[in-house]
N, C-alpha and C positions, 0 to 999 in steps of 0.2 A: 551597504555603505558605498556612498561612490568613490570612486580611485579617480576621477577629477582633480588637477594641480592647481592651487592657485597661483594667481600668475604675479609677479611683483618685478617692480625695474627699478634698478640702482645706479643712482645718476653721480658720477665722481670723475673729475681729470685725472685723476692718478691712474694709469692702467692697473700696477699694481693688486692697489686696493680695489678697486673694479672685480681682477679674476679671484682676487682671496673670498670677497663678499660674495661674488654670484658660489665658488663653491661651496662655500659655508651653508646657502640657503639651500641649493642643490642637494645635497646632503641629508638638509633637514627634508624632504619633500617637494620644495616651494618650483613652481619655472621661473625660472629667473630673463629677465631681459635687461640689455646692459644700454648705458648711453655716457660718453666721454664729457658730453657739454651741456648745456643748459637747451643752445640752440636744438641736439642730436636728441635729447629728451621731448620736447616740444613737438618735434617730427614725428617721431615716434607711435606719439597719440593719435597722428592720422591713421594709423594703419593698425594699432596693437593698441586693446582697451587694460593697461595694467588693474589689480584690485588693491595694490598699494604701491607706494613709492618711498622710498627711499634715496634721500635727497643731502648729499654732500654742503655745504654753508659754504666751504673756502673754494671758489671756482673761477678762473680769469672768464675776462666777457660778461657773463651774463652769469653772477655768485646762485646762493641758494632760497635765497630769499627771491631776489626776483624768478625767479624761476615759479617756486611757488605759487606768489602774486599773478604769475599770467596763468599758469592751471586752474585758480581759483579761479579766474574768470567763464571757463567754460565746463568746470568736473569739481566734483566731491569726493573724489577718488583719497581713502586715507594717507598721509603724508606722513613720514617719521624723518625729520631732520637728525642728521650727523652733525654733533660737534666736539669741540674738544673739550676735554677734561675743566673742567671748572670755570667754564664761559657761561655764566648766568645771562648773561646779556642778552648772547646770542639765542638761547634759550627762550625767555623772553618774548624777544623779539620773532623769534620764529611763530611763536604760536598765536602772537598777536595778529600777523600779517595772513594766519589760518592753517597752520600745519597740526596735526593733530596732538604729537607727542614728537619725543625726540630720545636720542642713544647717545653716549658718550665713548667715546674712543680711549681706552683703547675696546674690546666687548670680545667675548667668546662667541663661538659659532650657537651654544646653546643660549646665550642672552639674548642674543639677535633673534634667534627664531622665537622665543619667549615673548619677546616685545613685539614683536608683526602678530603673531596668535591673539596675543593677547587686545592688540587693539583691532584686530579683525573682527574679535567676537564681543567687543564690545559697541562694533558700526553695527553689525549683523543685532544686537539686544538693542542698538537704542529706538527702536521702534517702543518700546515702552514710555520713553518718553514724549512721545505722542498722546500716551492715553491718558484717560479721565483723572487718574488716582494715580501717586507717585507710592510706593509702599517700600520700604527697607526698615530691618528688624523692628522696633517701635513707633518708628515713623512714618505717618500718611498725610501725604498734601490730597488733598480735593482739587484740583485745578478749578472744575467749575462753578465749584460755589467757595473756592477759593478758603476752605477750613483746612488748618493743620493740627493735627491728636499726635500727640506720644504719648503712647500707654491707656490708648482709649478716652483720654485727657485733651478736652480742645484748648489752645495756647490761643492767648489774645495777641495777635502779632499788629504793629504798625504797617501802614501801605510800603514801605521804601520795605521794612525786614520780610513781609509776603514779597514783592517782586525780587529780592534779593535770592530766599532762599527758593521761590519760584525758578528762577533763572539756573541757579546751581541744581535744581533738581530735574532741569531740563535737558541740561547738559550731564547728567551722571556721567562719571569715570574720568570726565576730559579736562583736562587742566586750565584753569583759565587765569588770565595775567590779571593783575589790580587793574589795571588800564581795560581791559574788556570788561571786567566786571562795573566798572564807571560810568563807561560809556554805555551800558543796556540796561545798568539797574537807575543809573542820575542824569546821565548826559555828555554831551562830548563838552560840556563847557565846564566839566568835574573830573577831565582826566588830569595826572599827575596830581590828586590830591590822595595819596596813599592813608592820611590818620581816617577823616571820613571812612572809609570800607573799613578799618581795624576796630572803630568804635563799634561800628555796625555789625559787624562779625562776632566781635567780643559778645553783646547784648544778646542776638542771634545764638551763639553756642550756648549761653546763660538759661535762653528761657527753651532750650533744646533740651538740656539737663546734659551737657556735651562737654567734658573735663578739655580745656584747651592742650594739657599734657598729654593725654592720648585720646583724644577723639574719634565716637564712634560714626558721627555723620558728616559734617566739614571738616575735611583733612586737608594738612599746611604741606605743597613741597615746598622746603628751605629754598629761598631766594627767587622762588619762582611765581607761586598764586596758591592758588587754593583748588579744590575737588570736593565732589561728590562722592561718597565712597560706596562701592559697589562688594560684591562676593568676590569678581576679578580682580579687586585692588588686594597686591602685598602690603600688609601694614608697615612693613619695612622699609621700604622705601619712602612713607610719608609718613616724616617722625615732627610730631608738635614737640615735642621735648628743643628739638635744635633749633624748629622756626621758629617758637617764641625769642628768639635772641636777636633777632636778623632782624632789622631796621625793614617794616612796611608789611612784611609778613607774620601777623601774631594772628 
């Protein structure tokens, strides 16, 4: 096995938080690379290929979002935004503008290494969805002849519910906003139309045989979007029980 570190940079103006975070990874195994600014991040990438970043929201000059937004221009390097406790928004908004995932403050040194793991090994698995056949416990998409069987049963799906559950099963594990999901399954002239995707979703989990309360293949984070659910996902964390209540997310 190799003893190779992975390397990850954590980008925050708080000094503070900076040396708490880099020891926390430190700890867990990870090399850690540190950057105060958004501008000091940016730099950084000339010289030092991080394999993930962790990315502070609240930053003077140049916040977490833009930041982001100019990485994605030249790297796919995984992204996990920092914010604060019960900022949906910001949340949101992060993953729309292309960050992978995100942590919520305040987080233990074992949460933080949990969530970098965990979406390491799910950039590292999604080469599968590259391939022909999408497969999770009863469910098979065919991508190229475009059939979908649960339970060896093929489901007559409409063109919008195949690109839909297409898309989500291309993206397995990774959270995606009502607003992303609009814009790649309808159009950009169908975002901020949240009932559309909940109809679509609804019928979708129906002819899935997919209990909206606890769902085994589209799973709801409350307030946020929707997933593909993988072996790496904790159920726990994506509870249909609480997002059926939440306006946009059912």
């Amino acid at each position: 096995m190799s003893s190779r570190k992975v390397t990850v940079m954590v980008v925050d103006d708080d000094v503070r938080i900076l040396r708490m975070m880099k020891r926390m990874l430190e700890l867990e195994g990870f090399q850690v690379l540190i950057a105060n600014s958004g501008d000091a991040a940016l730099r950084a990438f000339e010289k030092d290929t991080p394999e993930l970043v962790l990315l502070d929201i609240m930053m003077p000059d140049m916040d977490g979002y833009a930041v982001c937004q100019r990485i994605r221009e030249f790297s796919q390097v995984p992204i996990i935004m920092v914010t604060a406790r019960g900022d949906d928004r910001a949340k949101v908004e992060g993953l729309d503008i292309g960050a992978d995932d995100y942590v919520t403050k305040p987080f233990s040194a074992s949460e933080l290494a949990a969530r970098v793991r965990a979406l390491l090994r799910r950039i590292t698995n999604q080469s599968v969805t590259l391939q022909p056949v999408f497969h999770y416990k009863a469910l098979v998409v065919d991508f190229s002849s475009r059939r979908v069987l649960v339970n060896n049963f093929e489901l007559k799906l409409t063109s919008t519910e195949y690109k839909l559950l297409s898309y989500l099963c291309r993206n397995v594990g990774r959270v995606l906003t009502p607003d992303q999901l609009l814009y790649n399954v309808w159009g950009e002239e169908y975002i901020g139309t949240p009932h559309l995707l909940q109809v679509n979703i609804a019928r979708l989990r129906k002819k899935l045989g997919d209990d909206a309360r606890k769902p085994d293949y589209i799973l709801t984070r409350p307030g946020i979007g929707y997933i593909m659910s993988t072996d790496l996902i904790d159920p726990n964390v994506y509870d249909g029980q609480n997002a059926s209540a939440l306006t946009g997310y059912r």
